[in-house]
C-alpha positions in Angstrom: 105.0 113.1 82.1 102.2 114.9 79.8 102.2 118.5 79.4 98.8 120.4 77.8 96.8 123.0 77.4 94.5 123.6 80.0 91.9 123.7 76.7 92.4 120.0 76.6 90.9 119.7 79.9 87.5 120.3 78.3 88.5 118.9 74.5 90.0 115.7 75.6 89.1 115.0 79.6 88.7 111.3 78.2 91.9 111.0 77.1 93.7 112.9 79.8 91.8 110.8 82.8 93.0 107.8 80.7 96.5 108.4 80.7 96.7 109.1 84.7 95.0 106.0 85.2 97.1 104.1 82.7 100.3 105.2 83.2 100.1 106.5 87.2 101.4 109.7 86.1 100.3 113.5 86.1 99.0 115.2 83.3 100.6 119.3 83.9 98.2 121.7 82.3 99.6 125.2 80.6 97.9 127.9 80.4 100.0 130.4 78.0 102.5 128.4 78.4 103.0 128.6 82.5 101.9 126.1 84.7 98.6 126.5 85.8 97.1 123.0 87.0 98.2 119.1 87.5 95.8 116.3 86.9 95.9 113.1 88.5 94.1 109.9 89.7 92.7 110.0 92.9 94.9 107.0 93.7 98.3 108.6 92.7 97.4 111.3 94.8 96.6 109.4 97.7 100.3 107.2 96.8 101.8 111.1 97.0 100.0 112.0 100.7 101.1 108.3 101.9 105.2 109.2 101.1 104.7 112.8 102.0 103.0 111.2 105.4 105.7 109.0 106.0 108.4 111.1 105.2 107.1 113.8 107.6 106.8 111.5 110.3 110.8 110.3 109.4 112.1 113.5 109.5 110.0 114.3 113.1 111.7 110.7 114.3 115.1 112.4 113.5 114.5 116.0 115.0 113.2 114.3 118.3 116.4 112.0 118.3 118.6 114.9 117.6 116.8 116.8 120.9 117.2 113.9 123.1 119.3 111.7 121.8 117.3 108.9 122.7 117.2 105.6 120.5 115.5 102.0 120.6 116.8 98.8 119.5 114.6 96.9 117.7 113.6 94.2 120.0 112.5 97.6 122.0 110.5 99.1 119.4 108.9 95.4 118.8 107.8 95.2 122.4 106.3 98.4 122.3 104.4 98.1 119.2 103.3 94.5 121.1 101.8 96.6 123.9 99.8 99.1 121.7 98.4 95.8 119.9 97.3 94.2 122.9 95.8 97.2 124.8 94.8 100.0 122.2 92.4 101.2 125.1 94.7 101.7 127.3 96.8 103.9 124.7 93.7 105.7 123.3 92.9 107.1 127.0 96.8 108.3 127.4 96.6 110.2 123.8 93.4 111.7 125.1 
């Protein structure tokens, strides 16, 4: 993790987009000594949305199981995934 004056951002943008490209990290800019911004590569950001993505849809999965109590085995869940694969029409029109 890199911490720096939001001046750098102007002084030393070379330097700063190298190291989140480098290292896959944030760069956290200060501004009198608070934070005030957070620099990344477009690809760690789009990493962050991915987790963020997936673990919203977990924790959905678990509030809809805790309503209904309803679970699948995984020969279930395999089947089902078969279906969508082999007729994606037919499950385009039904989320329509």
């Amino acid at each position: 993790m890199m911490i720096r004056p939001v001046e750098d951002l102007q002084k030393n943008f070379s330097d700063l987009r190298q190291y989140c490209k480098e290292f896959n990290k944030p760069v956290f800019l200060t501004e009198d000594g608070k934070g005030e911004f957070v620099l990344m590569s477009h690809e760690h950001y789009e990493a962050m949305q991915e987790e963020l993505d997936l673990t919203v849809a977990l924790f959905e999965s678990q509030l809809e199981f805790a309503e209904d109590g309803k679970s699948y085995s995984m020969d279930e869940v395999d089947l089902m995934l078969r279906e969508v694969i082999d007729e994606p029409a037919k499950y385009r029109e039904q989320a329509a």
